[in-house]
PLY file of the C-alpha trace (Angstrom):
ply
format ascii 1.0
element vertex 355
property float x
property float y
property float z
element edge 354
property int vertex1
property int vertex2
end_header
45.13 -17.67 10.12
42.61 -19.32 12.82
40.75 -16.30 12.96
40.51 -15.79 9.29
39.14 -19.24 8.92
37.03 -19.13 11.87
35.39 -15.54 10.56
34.87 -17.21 6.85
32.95 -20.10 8.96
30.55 -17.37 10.16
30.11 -16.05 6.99
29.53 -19.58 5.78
27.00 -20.01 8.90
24.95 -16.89 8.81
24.72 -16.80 4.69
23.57 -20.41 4.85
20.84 -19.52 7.57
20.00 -17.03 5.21
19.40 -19.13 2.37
17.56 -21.71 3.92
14.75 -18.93 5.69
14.30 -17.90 1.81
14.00 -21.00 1.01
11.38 -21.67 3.04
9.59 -19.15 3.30
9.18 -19.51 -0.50
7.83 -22.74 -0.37
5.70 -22.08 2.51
4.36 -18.79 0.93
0.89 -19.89 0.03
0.26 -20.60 4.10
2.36 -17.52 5.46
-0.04 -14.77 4.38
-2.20 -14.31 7.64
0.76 -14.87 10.21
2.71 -12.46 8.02
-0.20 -10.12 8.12
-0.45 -10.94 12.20
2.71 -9.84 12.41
2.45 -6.05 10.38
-0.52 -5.48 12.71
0.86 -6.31 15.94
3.86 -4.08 14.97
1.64 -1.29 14.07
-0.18 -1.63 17.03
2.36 -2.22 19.89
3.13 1.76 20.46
-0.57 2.25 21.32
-0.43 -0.43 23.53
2.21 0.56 24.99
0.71 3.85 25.72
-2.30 2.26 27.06
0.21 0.57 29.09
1.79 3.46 30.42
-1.41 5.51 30.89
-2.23 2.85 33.68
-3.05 -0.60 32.12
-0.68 -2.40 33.88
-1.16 -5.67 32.33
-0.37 -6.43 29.05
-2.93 -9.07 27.85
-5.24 -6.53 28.71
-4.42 -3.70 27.18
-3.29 -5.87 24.28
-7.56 -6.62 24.48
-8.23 -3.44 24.72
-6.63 -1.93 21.68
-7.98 -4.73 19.10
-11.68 -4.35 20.54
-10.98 -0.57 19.87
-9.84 -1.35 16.52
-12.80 -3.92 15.57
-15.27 -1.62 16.55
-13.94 1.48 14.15
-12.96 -1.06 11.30
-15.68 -3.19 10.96
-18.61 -0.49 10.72
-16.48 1.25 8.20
-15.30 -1.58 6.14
-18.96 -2.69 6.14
-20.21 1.06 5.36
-17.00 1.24 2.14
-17.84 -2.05 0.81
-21.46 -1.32 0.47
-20.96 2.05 -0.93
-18.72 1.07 -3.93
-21.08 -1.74 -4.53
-23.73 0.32 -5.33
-21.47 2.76 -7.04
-20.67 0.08 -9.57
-24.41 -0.81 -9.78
-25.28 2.63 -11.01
-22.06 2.71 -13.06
-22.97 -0.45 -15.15
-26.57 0.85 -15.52
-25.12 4.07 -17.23
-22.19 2.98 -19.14
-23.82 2.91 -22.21
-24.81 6.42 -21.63
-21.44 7.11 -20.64
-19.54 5.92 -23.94
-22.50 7.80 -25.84
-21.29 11.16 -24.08
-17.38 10.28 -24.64
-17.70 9.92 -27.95
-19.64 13.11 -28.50
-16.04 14.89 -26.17
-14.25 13.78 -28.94
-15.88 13.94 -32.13
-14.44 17.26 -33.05
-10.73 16.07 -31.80
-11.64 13.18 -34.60
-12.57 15.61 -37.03
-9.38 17.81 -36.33
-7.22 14.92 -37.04
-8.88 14.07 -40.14
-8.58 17.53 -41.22
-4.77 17.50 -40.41
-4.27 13.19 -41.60
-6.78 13.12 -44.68
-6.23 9.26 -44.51
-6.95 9.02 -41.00
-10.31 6.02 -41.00
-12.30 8.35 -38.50
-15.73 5.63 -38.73
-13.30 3.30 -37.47
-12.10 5.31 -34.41
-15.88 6.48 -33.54
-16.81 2.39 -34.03
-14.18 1.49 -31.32
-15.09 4.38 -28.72
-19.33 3.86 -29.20
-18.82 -0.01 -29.09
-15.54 -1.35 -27.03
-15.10 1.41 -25.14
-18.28 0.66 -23.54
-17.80 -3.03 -23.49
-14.41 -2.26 -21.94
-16.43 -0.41 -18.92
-18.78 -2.86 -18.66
-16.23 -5.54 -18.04
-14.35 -3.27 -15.77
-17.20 -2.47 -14.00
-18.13 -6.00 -13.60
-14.73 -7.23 -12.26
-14.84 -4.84 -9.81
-18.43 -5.72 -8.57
-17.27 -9.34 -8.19
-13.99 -8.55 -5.99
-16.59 -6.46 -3.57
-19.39 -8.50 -2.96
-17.47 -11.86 -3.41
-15.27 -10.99 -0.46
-12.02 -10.16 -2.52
-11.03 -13.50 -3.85
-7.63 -12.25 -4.00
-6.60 -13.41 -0.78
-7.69 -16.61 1.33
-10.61 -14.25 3.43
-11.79 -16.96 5.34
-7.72 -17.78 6.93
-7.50 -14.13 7.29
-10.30 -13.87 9.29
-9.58 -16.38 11.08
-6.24 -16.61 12.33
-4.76 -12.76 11.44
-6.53 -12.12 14.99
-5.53 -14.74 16.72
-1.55 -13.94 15.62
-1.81 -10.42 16.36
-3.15 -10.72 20.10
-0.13 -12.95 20.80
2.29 -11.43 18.23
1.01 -7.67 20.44
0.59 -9.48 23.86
4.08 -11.07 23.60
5.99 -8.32 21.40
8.44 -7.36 24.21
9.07 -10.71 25.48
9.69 -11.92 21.25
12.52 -9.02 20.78
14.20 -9.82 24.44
14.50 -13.31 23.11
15.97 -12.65 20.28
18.11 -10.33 21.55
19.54 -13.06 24.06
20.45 -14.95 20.93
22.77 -12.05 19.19
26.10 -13.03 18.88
28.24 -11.32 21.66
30.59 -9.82 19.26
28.27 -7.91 17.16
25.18 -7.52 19.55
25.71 -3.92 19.86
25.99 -3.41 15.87
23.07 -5.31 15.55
21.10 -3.22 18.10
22.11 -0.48 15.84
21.16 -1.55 13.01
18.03 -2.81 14.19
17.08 0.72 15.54
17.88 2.61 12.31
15.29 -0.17 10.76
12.20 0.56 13.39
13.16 3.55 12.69
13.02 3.89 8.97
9.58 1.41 9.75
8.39 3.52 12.04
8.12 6.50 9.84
7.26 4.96 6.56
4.70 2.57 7.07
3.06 3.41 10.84
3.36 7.48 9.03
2.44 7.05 5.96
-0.50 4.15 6.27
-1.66 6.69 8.40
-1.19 9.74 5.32
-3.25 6.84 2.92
-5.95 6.04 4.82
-6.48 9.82 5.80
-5.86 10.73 2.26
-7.91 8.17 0.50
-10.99 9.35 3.12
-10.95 12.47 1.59
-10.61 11.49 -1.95
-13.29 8.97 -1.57
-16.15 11.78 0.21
-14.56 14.69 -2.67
-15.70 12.65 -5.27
-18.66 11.18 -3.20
-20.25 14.41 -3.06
-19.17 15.93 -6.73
-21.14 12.82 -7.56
-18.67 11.14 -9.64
-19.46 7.12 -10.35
-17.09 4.80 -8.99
-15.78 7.89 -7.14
-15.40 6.38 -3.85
-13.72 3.48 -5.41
-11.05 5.37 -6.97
-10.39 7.91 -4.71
-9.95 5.05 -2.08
-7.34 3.44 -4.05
-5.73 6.97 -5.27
-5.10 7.51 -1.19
-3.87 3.95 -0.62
-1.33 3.73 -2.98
-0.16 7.26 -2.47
2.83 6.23 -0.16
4.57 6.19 -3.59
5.00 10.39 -4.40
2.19 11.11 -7.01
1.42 7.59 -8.34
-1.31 7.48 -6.26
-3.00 11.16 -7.18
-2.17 11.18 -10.68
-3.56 7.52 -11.27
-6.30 8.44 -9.48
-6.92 12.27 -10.93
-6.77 10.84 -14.13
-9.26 7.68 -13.86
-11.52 10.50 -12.38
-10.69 12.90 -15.15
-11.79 10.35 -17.80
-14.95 9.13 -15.77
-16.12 12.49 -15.00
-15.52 13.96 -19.31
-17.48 10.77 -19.97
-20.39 11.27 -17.19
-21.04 15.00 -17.10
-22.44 17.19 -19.44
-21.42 20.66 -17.92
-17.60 21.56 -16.75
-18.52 22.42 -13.63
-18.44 19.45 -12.07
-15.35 18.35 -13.95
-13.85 21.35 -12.63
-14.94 20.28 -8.96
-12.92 16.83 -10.01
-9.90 18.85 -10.38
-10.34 21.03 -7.04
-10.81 17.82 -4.95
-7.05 16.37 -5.80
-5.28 19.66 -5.72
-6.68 20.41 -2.01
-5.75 17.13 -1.63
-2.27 17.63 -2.72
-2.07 20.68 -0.46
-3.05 18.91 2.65
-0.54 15.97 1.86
2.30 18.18 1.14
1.78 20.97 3.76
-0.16 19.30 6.32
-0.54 15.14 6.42
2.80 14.15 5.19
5.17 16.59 7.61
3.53 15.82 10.38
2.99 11.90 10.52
5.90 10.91 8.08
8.14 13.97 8.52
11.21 14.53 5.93
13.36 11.74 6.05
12.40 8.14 6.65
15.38 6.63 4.27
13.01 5.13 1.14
13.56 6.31 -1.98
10.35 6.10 -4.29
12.38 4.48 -7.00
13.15 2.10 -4.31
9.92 1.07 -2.76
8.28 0.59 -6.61
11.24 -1.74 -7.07
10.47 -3.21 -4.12
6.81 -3.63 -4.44
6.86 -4.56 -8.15
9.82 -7.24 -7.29
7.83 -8.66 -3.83
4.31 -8.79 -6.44
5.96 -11.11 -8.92
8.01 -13.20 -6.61
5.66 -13.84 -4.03
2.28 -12.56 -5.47
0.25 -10.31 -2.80
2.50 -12.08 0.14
5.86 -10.64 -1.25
3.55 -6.87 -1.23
2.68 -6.95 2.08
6.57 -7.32 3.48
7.90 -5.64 0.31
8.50 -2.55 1.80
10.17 -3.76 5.33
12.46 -5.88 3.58
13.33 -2.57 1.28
13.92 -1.05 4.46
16.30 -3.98 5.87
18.34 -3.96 2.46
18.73 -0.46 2.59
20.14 -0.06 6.45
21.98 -3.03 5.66
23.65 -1.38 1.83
24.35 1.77 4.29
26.20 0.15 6.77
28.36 -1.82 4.67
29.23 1.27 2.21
30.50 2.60 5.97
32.39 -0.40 6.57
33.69 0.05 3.22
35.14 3.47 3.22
37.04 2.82 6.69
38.31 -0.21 4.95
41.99 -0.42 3.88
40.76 -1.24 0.38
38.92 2.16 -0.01
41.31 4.11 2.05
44.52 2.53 0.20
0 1
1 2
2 3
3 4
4 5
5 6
6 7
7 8
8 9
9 10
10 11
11 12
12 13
13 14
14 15
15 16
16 17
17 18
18 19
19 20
20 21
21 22
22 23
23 24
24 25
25 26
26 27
27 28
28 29
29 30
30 31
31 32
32 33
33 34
34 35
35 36
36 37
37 38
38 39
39 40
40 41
41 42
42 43
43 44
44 45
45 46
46 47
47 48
48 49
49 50
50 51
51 52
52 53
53 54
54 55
55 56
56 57
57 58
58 59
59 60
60 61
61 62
62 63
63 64
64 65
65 66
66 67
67 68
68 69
69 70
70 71
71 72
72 73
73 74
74 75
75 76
76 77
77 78
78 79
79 80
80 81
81 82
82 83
83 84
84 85
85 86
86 87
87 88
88 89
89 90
90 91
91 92
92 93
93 94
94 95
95 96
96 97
97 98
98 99
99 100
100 101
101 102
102 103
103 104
104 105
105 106
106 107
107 108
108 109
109 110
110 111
111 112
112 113
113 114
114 115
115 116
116 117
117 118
118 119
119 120
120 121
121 122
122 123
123 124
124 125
125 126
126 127
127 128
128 129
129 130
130 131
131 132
132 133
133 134
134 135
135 136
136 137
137 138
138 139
139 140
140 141
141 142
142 143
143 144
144 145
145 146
146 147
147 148
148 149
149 150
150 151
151 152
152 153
153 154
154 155
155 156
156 157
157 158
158 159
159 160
160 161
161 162
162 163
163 164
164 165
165 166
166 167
167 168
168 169
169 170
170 171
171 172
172 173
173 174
174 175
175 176
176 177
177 178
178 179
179 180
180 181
181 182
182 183
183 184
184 185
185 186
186 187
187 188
188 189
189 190
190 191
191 192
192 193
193 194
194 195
195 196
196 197
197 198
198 199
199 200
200 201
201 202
202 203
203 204
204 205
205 206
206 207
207 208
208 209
209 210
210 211
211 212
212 213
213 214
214 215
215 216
216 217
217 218
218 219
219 220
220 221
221 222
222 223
223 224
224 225
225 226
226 227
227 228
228 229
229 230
230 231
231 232
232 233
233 234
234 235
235 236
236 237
237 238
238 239
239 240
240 241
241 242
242 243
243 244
244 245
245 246
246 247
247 248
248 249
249 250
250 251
251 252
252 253
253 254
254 255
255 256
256 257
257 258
258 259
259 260
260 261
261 262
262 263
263 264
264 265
265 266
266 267
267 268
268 269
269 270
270 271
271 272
272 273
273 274
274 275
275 276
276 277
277 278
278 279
279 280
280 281
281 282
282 283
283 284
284 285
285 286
286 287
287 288
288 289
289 290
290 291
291 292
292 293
293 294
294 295
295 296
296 297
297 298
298 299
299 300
300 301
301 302
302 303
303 304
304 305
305 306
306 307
307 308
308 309
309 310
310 311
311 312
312 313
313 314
314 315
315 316
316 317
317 318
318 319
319 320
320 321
321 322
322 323
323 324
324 325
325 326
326 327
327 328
328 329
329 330
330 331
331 332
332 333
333 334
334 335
335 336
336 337
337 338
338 339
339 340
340 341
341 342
342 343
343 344
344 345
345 346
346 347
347 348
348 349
349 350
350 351
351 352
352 353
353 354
C-alpha cells in the first residue's frame, strides 16, 4: 500500500511539473521565440561542432566560433542575394499582372464557351467580368503582400529580437550543449534513468533524421526549384519554388502546392507551351532527385513521423502558439510519439492486456 501511494505521488509530481511548464510557456510565448529558435540551431549545429572538435579543435568555445562564422558567411550573402531576387520578381510581376489576367482569360474563353454550350443558362459575361477584373485585382493584392513581407523585413516575427539574441543563445546553447544534457542527466530519477536514456535516444534519433535530414532535403530542394523556374523565366518563380522546397518535409504538399501555383502563373504568363512544358519538367526532375537521390540519403526510410502526424502537428502548434508553436511543432510530435510507443509496450506486457 506505501508503494502504491508513494508511486501515485510521482504521478501527481511529474504531471503537475508538466502542467505548470505548459503553463508557462504559454504565457511567456510572445518572449520565447528567439531562445526557442537558439535552441533548434544549436541542436542542428552541435554534430558539426563536434566534428570540428574531433578533427583537432580541442576547445569548444572555439570551434563553437568557428562553425557560426562559417554559417554567417554562407547565410548572409545568400539570404541577402534571395531576398533581393524575389523583390524584383514581384516588381516585374505587379507591372504585368494586368497583362497576365488579359492572357488567362483568353486560356479560358473557349472552356467558357464549352460550358455554355453544355449549361445554356450558364451567365458566361459574368464569369469573363470576374477573371478580366478580380482576378487581376486578386494578383495585384497578392503580389503586393508579398512585396511588403520582403522588403519590410518579414513582419511576421519580432526581426530585430531575432537578430539580436538568436546568436547570442545559440553560441552558449552550442558552446555548453554537452555540459546542459550531463546536467540534466544528473537530475533523472535513479529508478527510471536508464528508461529515460532510452527514450531520449529513440527521440534524437527520430530528430536527428527528420529535421537535421530533411531541412537539409528542403533547402536543397527548394534551391533547385527556385533556379528551374529562375531560368524557365517564370514570375515569382523563385518565390514559389523556394517555398514548394521548404515545406516539402510534408510528402507532396510541398511540390504539388508549388507545381500548381507555377502551373497557373506560367498558363497566365506565356503565350507558347513550351515553356509551360519546361514548368512541368522542372518538378518532375525534382521529384526524381527527392525520391531516388535527396531523401534516401540524408533522411533515409524510417525516421518514425507519419505525414498525417506532422500536419496535425504543425496545424495544432500554428493555432495554439502562432509561428512559436511551428517552430517546436514537429519535436514535440516526435516526443508524443516515442512517448505513445513506449507506453503501448508497457501496455501489452501489462496484466490488463495480457489477462
Amino acid at each position: 500500500m506505501a508503494m502504491y501511494k508513494r508511486t501515485n505521488r510521482n504521478w501527481v509530481f511529474w504531471l503537475t511539473m508538466l502542467a505548470i511548464f505548459c503553463l508557462l510557456f504559454y504565457v511567456l510565448r510572445s518572449v520565447l521565440l528567439p531562445f526557442v529558435a537558439g535552441i533548434i540551431i544549436g541542436y542542428l549545429l552541435d554534430p558539426f561542432t563536434t566534428k570540428l572538435q574531433k578533427a583537432g579543435v580541442k576547445n569548444r568555445a572555439l570551434a563553437t566560433v568557428l562553425v557560426m562564422l562559417i554559417c554567417f558567411i554562407i547565410l548572409i550573402p545568400a539570404l541577402g542575394l534571395l531576398i533581393g531576387m524575389i523583390d524584383e520578381q514581384v516588381g516585374r510581376f505587379l507591372g504585368a499582372v494586368p497583362e497576365y489576367a488579359a492572357n488567362f482569360a483568353k486560356r479560358v474563353e473557349p472552356l467558357i464557351i464549352e460550358l455554355q454550350d453544355k449549361f445554356p443558362g450558364l451567365e458566361a459575361d459574368k464569369i469573363r467580368e470576374y477573371i478580366r477584373g478580380n482576378l487581376a485585382n486578386s494578383m495585384k493584392i497578392i503580389g503586393s503582400v508579398v512585396q511588403k513581407v520582403v522588403s519590410g523585413g518579414f513582419a511576421l516575427v519580432n526581426l530585430l529580437s531575432l537578430l539580436l539574441i538568436t546568436p547570442v543563445v545559440a553560441f552558449y546553447m552550442l558552446r555548453d550543449w554537452h555540459s546542459f544534457l550531463g546536467n540534466v542527466d544528473e537530475l533523472l530519477p535513479e529508478k527510471y534513468k536508464d528508461t529515460i536514456r532510452n527514450l531520449a535516444h529513440q527521440i534524437d534519433r527520430i530528430l536527428a533524421g527528420f529535421i537535421r535530414g530533411q531541412l537539409s532535403v528542403c533547402v536543397l530542394l527548394g534551391t533547385f526549384y527556385a533556379c528551374g523556374l529562375y531560368l524557365v523565366g517564370l514570375e515569382l518563380g523563385v518565390l514559389v519554388g523556394f517555398i514548394a522546397g521548404l515545406i516539402s518535409f510534408i510528402p507532396y504538399v510541398g511540390s504539388i502546392s508549388g507545381f500548381v501555383v507555377s502551373m497557373g502563373i506560367a498558363l497566365a504568363q506565356f503565350d507558347s507551351w513550351g515553356p509551360i512544358a519546361q514548368v512541368v519538367a522542372v518538378f518532375m526532375v525534382g521529384q526524381f532527385i527527392e525520391g531516388n537521390f535527396l531523401t534516401p540519403k540524408l533522411v533515409g526510410d524510417n525516421v518514425g513521423l507519419h505525414p498525417v502526424w506532422v500536419m496535425f502537428a504543425l496545424l495544432a502548434g500554428g493555432v495554439l502558439l502562432g509561428f512559436l508553436g511551428l517552430m517546436i511543432a514537429v519535436p514535440v510530435a516526435a516526443i508524443i510519439g516515442v512517448l505513445i510507443r513506449y507506453a503501448i509496450e508497457q501496455y501489452k506486457e501489462s496484466s490488463l492486456y495480457l489477462e
